[in-house]
N, C-alpha and C positions, 0 to 999 in steps of 0.2 A: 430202463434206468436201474443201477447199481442198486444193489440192498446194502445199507449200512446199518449192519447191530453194531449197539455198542454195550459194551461189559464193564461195569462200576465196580473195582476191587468187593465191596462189600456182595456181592452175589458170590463171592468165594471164602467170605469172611469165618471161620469156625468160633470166633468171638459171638458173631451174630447170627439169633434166631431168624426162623423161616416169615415172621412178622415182622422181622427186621430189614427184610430185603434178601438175606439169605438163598441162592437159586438152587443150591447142588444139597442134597444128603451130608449130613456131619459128617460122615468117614468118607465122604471126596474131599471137604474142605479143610484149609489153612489157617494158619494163625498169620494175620496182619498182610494179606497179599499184595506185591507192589503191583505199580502198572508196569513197572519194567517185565519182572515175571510172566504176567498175563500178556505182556506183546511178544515176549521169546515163544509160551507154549501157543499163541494166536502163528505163530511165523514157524514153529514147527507143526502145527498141521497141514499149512499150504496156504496159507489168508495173508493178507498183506494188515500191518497193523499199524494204526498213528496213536502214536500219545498224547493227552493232553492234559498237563501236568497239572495248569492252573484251575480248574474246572473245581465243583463242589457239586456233591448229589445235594439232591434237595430234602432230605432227610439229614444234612452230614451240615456240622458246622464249620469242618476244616476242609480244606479241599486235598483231595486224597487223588483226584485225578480221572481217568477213566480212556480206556482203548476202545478204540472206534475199527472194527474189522469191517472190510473192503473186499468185498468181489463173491460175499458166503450166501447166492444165491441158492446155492444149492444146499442149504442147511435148514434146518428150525432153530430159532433163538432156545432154545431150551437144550438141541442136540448141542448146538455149538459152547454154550455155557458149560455143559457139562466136562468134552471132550477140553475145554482149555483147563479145568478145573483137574483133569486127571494128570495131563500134561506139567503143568504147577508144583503137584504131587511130585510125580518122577524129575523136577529140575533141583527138586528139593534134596532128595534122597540121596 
């Protein structure tokens, strides 16, 4: 069976602390990350990526959305968080 992570803008949030959901180091993170962003840098490392826009974290009163990477068995939810979180960085720059 597929492994599906999924990546909640806010784990790339630089607005929000590491008790906030926060996943990556301040100086990886963004200000306001979209899911569009996070399915480009999810699709330039090689992961296939769905959006889903209507969604709301359970911490989140608005719904902000959240991508669902497809096929990243060969990852840790922490490597991969990260590696989208750097990728974010350089779509920004």
């Amino acid at each position: 069976m597929a492994v599906e992570n999924v990546i909640w803008p806010r784990y790339l949030d630089a607005e929000k602390s590491r008790s906030a959901g926060r996943r990556v180091p301040l100086e990886d993170a963004v200000d306001d990350p979209t899911v569009d962003e996070i399915a480009e840098a999810v699709q330039q490392i090689g992961y296939d990526a769905v959006i889903e826009r209507d969604v709301t974290h359970p911490r989140e009163w608005e719904a902000n959305g959240r991508v669902i990477v497809k096929g990243a068995d060969d990852s840790t939810k922490n490597d991969l968080v990260q590696a989208v979180a750097a990728y974010v960085g350089i779509l920004r720059n």
